[in-house]
C-alpha positions in Angstrom: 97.2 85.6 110.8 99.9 84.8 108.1 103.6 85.2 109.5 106.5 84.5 106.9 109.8 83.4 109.0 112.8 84.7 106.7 116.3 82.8 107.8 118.6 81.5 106.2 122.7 82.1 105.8 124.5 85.3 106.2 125.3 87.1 103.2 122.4 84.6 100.9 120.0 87.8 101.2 117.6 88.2 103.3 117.7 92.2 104.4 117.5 92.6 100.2 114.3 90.2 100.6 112.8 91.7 103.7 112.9 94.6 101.8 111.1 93.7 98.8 108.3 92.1 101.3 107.6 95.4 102.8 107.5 97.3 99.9 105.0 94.3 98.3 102.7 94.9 101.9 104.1 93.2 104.4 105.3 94.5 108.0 108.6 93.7 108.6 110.8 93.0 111.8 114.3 91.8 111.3 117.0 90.5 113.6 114.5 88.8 115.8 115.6 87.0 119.0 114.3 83.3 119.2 113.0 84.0 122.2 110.6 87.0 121.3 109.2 85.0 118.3 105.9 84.2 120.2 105.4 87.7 121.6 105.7 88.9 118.1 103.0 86.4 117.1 101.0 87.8 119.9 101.7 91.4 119.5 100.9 91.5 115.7 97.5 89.8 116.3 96.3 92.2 119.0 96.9 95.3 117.0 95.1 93.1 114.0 97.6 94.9 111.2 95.2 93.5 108.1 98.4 92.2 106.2 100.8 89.9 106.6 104.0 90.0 108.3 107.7 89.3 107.7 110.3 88.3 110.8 114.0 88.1 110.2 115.6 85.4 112.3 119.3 84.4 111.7 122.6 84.0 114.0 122.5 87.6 114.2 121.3 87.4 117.7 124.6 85.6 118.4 123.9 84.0 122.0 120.2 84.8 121.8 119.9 82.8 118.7 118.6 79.3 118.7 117.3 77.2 116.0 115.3 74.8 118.3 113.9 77.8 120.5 112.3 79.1 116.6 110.9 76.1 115.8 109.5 76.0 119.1 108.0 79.3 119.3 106.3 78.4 115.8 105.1 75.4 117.0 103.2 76.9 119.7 102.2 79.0 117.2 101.0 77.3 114.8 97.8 76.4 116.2 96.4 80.2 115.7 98.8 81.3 112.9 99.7 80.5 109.6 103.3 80.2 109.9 105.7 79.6 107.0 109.8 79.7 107.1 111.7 80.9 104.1 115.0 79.5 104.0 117.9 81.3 102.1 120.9 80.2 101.0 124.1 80.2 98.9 127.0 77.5 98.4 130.2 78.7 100.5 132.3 80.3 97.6 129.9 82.3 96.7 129.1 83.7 99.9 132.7 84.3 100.3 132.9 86.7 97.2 130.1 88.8 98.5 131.5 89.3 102.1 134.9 90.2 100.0 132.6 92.7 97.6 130.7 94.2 101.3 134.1 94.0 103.6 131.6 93.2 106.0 132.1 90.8 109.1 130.3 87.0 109.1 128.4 87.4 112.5 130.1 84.3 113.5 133.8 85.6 113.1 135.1 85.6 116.3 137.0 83.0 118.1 139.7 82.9 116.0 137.4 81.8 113.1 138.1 82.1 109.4 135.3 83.5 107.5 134.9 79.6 105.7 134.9 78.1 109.3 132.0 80.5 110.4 130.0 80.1 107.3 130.6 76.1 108.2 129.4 76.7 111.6 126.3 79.1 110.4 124.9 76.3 108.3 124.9 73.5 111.3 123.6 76.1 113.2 120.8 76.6 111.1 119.7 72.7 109.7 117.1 72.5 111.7 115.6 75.7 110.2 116.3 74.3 107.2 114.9 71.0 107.2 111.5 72.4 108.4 111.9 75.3 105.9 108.7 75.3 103.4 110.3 77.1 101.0 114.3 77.2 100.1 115.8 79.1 97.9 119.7 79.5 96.8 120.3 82.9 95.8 123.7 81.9 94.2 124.2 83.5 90.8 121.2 85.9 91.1 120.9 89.6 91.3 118.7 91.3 93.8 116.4 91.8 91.9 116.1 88.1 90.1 116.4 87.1 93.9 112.9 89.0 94.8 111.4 87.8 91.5 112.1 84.3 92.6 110.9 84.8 96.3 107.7 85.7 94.8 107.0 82.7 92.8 108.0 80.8 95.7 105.1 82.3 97.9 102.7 83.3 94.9 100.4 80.7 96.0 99.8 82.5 99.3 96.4 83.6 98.6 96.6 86.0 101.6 99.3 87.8 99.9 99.0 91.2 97.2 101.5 92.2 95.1 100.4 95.6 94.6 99.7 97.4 98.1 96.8 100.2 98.0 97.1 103.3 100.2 94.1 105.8 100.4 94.9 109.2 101.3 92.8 112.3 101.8 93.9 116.2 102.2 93.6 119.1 101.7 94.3 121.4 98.8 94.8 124.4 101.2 98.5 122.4 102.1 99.1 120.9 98.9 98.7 117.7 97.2 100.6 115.2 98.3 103.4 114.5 96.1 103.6 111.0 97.0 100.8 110.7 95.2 99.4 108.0 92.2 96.2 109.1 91.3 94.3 112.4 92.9 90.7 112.9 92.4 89.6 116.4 93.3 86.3 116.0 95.2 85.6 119.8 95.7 82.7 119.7 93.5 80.6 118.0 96.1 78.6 120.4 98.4 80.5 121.8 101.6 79.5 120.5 104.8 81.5 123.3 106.5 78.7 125.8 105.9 76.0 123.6 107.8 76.7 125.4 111.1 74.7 122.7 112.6 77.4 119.7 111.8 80.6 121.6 110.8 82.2 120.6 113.9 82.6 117.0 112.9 84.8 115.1 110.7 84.4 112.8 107.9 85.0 110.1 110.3 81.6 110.9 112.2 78.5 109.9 110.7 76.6 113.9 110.7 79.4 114.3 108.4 79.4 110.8 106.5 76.0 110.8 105.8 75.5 114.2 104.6 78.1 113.3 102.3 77.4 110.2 101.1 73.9 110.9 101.0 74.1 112.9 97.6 73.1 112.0 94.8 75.8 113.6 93.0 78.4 111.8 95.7 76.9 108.1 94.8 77.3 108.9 91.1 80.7 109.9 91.4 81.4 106.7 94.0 80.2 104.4 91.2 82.3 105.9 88.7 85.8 106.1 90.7 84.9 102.4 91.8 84.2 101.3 88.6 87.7 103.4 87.1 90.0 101.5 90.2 88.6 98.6 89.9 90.1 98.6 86.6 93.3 100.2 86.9 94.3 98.2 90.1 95.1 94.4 87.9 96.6 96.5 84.9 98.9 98.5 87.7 99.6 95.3 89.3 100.7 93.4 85.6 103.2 96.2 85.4 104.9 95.2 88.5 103.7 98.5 90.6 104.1 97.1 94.4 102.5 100.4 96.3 99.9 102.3 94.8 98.9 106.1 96.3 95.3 107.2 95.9 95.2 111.0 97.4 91.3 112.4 97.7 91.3 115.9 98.3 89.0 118.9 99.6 89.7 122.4 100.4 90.5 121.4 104.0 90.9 117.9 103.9 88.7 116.8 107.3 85.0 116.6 105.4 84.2 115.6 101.9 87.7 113.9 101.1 88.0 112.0 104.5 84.5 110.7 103.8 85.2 109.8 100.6 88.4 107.9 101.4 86.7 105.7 103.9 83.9 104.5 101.7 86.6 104.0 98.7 88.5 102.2 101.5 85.7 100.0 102.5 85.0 99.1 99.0 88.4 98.1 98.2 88.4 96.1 101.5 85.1 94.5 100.4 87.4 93.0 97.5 89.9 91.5 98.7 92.6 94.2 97.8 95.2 95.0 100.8 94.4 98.8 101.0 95.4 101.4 104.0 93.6 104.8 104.6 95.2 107.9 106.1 93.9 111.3 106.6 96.7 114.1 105.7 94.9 116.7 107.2 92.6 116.1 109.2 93.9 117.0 112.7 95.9 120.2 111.2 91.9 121.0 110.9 90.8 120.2 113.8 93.4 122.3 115.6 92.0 125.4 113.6 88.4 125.1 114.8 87.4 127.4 117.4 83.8 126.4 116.9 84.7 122.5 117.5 84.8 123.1 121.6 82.9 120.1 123.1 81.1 119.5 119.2 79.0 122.7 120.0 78.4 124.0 116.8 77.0 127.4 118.8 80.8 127.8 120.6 82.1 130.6 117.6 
């Protein structure tokens, strides 16, 4: 699994940065103690989250915080991770204007320290972090956004890593589409498992369901064509510097024909490479209505 350590000084960027990584498809933690680092390694592997992840550590943890107890969690790490540390930083001037433009604290203002003195003692604190950093980056002069750019290029050759995150999403029209929405595809047309008395009960997560779906001719035609139309919209989104991209599929209720469709379009986009999550809107708001779903008996009305 593919964990991205972001560290580096205090006011050099890194909540900006730990933003932009979540919005390009990574899960995020920030203001990690040291000494949770390897449960977090441990955690995020167990629930297998399918993309990579972000931690924040910095000498926000005040007397949790130490650079040797990181490096040691990663090393013990290391052996069943890909672990990289992104180091940010800024010369001291500079990080003196922006802590005058915030009017915020340095972490390490206390003790009778000036904010130059702390920034002094942040960047001894954090050499050992920076000497094993594999990427560095000074943030002096840059706006957030060339910042972010420049984070990117940094880690572009992490081939584990998307810039453009795709999110599946079915529904039902009966509630609405979802306004979150990129691209909806109406799949209505497709015949109406919820007159089949026999399999009714089920979802589109359960296979009566999925294969009396999927099983139509009309349904493969129409899964060949969307396929072949994301394929080629995804790259051309992705040029244009679109970091989340929603696909909504709906039905009139949005538990059959949508939820079955979602998966397979799900799977295929899996089956390429392309980061891509799959919810169902509806589904349980369904559920909840069905009288005849009582122990899947479709004879319960």
């Amino acid at each position: 699994m593919r964990f991205l350590i972001v560290t580096g000084l205090s006011g050099a960027g890194k909540t900006s940065v730990l933003k932009h990584l979540e919005d390009s498809g990574y899960q995020c933690m920030d203001n990690l103690p040291p000494l949770l680092l390897s449960q977090a390694f441990t955690l995020c592997e167990k629930v297998e989250l399918g993309h990579p992840v972000a931690l924040g550590v910095d000498s926000r943890s005040g007397a949790l915080f130490n650079a040797e107890a990181v490096l040691n969690a990663i090393e013990c790490g290391a052996d069943n991770h890909e672990i990289s540390i992104l180091f940010l930083e800024a010369d001291t001037e500079t990080l003196i204007d922006r802590y005058k433009e915030t009017r915020r604290d340095h972490p390490l203002m206390h003790e009778g320290r000036t904010l130059e003195e702390s920034i002094a003692r942040e960047r001894e604190m954090l050499q050992p972090l920076r000497e094993r950093a594999h990427y560095i980056l000074s943030t002096a002069g840059l706006r957030i956004k060339q910042a972010c750019d420049a984070v990117d290029a940094l880690i572009a050759h992490d081939s584990g890593r998307q810039a453009l995150r795709t999110e599946v999403m079915s529904f039902g029209y009966k509630r609405g589409i979802p306004r979150e929405s990129d691209l909806v595809f109406d799949v209505r047309f497709l015949p109406n498992p919820f007159y089949i008395k026999e399999i009714r009960a089920y979802t589109g997560l359960e296979a009566p369901i999925r294969d009396y779906v999927l099983g139509k001719e009309e349904t493969r035609t129409f899964l060949s064509h969307l396929y072949e139309m994301v394929d080629y919209l995804l790259p051309l989104y992705q040029r244009e510097g679109k970091r989340r991209l929603m696909i909504a599929i709906g039905c009139t209720g949005g538990a059959h024909r949508s939820v079955a469709i979602s998966e397979a379009l799900g799977e295929h986009l899996r089956a390429l490479g392309q980061p891509v999550s799959v919810f169902h809107r509806d589904i349980e708001y369904e559920k909840a209505g069905w009288a005849f779903r009582r122990d899947l008996n479709p004879d319960a009305e």
